[in-house]
Backbone as CSV, one residue per row, in Angstrom:
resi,resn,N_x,N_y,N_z,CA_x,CA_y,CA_z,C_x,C_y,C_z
1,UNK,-145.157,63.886,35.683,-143.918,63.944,36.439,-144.264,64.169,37.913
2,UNK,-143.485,63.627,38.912,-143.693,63.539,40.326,-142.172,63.852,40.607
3,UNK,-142.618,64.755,42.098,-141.318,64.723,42.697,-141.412,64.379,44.099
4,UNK,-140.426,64.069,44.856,-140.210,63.501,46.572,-139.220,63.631,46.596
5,UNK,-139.273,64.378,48.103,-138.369,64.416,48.698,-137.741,63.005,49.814
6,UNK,-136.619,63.537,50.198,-136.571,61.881,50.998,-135.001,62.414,51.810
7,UNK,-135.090,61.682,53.164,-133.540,62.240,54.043,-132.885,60.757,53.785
8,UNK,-131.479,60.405,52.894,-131.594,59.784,52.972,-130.417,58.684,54.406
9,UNK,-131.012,57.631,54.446,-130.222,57.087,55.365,-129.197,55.816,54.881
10,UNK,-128.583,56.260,54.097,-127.892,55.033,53.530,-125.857,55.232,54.523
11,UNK,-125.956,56.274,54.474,-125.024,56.543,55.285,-124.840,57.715,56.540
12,UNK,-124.071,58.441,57.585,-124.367,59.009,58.907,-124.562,60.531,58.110
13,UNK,-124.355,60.930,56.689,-124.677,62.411,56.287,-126.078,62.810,56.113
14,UNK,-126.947,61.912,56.047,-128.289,62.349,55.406,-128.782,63.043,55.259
15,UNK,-128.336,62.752,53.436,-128.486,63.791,52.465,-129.914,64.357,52.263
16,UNK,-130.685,65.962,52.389,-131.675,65.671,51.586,-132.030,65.655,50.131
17,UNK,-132.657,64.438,49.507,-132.461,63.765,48.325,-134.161,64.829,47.907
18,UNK,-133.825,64.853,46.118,-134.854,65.344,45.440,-135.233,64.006,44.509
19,UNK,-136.294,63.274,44.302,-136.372,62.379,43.486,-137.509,62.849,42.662
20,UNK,-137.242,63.162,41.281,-137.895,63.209,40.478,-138.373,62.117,39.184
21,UNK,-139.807,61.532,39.280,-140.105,60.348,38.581,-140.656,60.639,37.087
22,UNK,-140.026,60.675,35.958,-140.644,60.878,34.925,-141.559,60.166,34.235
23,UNK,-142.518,60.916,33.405,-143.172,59.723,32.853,-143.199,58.638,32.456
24,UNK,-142.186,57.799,32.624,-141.257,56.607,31.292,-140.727,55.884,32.831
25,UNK,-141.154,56.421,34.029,-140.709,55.738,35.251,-139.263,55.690,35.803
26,UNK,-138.699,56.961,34.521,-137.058,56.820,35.167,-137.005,58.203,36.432
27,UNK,-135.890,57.489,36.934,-135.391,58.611,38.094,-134.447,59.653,38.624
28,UNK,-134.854,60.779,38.083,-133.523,61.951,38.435,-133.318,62.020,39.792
29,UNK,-132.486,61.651,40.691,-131.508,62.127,41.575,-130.852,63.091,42.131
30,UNK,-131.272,63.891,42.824,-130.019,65.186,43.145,-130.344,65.318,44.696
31,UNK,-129.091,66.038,45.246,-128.828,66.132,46.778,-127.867,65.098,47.246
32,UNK,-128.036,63.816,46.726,-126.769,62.816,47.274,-125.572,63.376,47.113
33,UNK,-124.944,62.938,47.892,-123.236,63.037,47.858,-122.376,61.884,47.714
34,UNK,-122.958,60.679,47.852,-122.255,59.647,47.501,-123.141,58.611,46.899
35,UNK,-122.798,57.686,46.342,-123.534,56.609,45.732,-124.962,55.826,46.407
36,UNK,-124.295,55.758,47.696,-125.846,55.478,48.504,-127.134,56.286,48.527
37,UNK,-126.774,57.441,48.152,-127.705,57.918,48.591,-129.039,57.756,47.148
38,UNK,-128.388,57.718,45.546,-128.945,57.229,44.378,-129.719,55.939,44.851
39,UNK,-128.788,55.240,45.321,-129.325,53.635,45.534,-130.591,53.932,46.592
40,UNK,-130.294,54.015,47.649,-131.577,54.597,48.853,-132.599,54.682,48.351
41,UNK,-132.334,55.714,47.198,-133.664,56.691,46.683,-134.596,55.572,45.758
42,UNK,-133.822,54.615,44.984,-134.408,54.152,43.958,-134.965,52.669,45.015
43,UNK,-134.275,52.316,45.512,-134.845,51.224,46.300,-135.693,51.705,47.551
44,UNK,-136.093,52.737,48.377,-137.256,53.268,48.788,-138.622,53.845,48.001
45,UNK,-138.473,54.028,46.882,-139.398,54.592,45.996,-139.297,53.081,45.075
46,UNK,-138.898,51.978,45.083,-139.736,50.783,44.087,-139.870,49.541,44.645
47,UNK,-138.911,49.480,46.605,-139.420,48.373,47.359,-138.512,48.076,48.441
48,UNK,-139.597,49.434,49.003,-139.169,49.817,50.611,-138.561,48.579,51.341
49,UNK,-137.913,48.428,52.456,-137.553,47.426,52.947,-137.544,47.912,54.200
50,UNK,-137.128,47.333,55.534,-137.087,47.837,57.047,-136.678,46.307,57.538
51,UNK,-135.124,46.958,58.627,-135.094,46.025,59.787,-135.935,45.945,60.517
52,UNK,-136.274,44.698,61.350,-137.687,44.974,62.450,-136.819,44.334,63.544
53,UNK,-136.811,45.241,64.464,-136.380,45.078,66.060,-137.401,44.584,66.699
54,UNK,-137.527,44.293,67.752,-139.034,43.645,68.833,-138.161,42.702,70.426
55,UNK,-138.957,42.218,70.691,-138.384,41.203,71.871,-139.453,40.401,71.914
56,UNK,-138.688,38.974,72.435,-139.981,37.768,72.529,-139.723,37.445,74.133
57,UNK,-141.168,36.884,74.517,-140.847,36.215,75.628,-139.758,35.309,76.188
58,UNK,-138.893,35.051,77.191,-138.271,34.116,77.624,-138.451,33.286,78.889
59,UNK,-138.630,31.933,79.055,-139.034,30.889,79.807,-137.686,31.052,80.880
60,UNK,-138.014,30.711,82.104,-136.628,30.370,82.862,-135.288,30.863,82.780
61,UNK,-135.153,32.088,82.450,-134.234,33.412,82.624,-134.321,34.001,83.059
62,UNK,-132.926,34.724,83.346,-132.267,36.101,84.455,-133.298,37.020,83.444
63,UNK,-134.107,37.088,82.755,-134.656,38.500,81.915,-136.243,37.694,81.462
64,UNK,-137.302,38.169,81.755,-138.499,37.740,80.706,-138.190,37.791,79.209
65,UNK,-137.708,38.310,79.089,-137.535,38.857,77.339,-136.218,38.935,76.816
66,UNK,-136.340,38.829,75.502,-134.798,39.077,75.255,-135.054,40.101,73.699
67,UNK,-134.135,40.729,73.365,-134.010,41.150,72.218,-134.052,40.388,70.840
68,UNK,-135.243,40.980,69.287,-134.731,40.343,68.486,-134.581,41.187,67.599
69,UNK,-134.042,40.657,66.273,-134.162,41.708,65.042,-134.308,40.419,63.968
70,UNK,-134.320,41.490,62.652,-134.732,40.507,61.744,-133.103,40.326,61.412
71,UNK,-132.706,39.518,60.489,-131.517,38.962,59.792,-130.901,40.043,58.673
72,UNK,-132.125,40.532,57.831,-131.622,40.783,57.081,-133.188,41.692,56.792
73,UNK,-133.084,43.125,55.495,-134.427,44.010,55.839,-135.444,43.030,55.106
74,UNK,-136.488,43.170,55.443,-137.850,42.542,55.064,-138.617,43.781,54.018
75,UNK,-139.608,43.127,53.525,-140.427,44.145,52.896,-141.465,45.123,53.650
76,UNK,-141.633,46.139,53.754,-142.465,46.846,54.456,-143.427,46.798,54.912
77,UNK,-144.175,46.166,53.467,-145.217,45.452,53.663,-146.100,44.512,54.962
78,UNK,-145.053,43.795,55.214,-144.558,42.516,56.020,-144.249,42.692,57.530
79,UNK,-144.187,44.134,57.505,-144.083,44.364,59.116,-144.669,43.712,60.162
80,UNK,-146.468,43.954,59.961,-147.051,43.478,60.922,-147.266,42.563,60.824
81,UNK,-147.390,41.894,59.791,-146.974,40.248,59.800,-146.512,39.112,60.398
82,UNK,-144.744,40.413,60.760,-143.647,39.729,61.172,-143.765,39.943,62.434
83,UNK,-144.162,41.399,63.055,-144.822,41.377,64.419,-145.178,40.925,65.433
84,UNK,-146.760,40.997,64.519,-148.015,39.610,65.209,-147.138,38.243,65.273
85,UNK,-146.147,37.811,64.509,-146.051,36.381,64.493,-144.888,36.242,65.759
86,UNK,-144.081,37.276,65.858,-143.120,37.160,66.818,-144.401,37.782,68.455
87,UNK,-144.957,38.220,68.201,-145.893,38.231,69.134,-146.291,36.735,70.079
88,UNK,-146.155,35.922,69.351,-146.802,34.070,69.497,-145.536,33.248,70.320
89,UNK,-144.370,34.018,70.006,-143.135,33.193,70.433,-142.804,33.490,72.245
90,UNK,-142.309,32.416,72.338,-141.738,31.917,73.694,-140.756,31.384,73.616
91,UNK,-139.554,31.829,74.067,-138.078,30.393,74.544,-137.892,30.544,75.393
92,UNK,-137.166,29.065,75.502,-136.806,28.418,76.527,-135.038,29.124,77.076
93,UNK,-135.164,29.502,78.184,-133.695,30.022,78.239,-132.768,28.616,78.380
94,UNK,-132.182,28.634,77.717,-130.656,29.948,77.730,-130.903,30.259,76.223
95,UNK,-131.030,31.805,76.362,-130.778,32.521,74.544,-129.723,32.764,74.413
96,UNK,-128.846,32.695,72.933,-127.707,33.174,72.925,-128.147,34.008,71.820
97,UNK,-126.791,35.271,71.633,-126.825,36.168,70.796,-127.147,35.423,69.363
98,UNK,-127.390,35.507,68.333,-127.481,34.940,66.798,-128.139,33.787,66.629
99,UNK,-128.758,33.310,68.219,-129.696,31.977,67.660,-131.121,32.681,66.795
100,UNK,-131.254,31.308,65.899,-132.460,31.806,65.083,-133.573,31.373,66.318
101,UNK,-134.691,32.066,66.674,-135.734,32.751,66.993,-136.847,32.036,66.047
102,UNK,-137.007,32.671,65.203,-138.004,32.350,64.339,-137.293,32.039,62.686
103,UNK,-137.678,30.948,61.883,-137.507,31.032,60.155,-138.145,31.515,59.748
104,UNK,-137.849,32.061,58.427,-138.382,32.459,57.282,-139.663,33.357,57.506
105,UNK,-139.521,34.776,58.477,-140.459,35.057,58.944,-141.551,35.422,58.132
106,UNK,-142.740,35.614,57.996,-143.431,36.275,57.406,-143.963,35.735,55.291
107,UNK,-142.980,35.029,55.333,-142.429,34.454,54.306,-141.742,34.753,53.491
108,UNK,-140.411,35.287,53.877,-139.785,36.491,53.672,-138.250,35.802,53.205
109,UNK,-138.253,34.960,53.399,-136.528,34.267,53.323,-136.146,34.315,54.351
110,UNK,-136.678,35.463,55.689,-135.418,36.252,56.470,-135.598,35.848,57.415
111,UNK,-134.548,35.258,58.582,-134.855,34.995,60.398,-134.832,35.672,61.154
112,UNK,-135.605,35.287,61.825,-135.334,36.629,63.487,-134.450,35.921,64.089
113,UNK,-133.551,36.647,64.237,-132.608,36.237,65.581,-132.484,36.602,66.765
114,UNK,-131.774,36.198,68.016,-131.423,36.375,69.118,-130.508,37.528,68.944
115,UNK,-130.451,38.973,70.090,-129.544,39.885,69.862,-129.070,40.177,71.413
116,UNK,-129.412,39.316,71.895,-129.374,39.676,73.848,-129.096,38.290,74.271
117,UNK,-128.009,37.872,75.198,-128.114,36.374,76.036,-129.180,37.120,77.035
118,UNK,-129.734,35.591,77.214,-130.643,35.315,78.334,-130.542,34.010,79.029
């Protein structure tokens, strides 16, 4: 049996969560106050995920750079992945807010998008 702790962030209360893993791989729960915070716990403890914020270069704009994020969370894993690869990028201005940036980053399903005009 294992236990972890965890703050969770599924909503602005963050709860601190007790997750206890039994032998048989199931998961006791306590400290949440609402449903997110169960869900949080079980999907950080079997496949972490993270938005990834960053900025890419921009060509011929009021700004060198513009803001991006990912679309949707990626696997953790995959961070620097997604990073290094947005590391490589350059556009051409004019950026608008929600243009895709990069596909399927990392190989992830997920796009980086534009979050700043430029």
């Amino acid at each position: 049996m294992e236990t972890r702790e965890l703050i969770c962030i599924g909503c602005p209360m963050g709860c601190n969560l007790t997750v206890t893993i039994k032998d048989d791989n199931e998961m006791e729960i306590t400290g949440n106050t609402c449903n997110r915070g169960a869900d949080y716990a079980r999907k950080e403890l079997t496949d972490p995920r993270r938005i990834v914020t960053s900025t890419v270069r921009v060509r011929g704009g009021k700004y060198p750079v513009t803001s991006v994020k990912t679309a949707s969370d990626i696997p953790k894993g995959k961070i620097k992945e997604c990073v290094k690869a947005l590391s490589k990028i350059e556009m051409e201005a004019p950026v608008r807010i929600g243009d895709v940036v990069l596909q399927n980053v990392a190989d992830t399903g997920v796009d980086i998008v534009a979050t700043k005009n430029v």
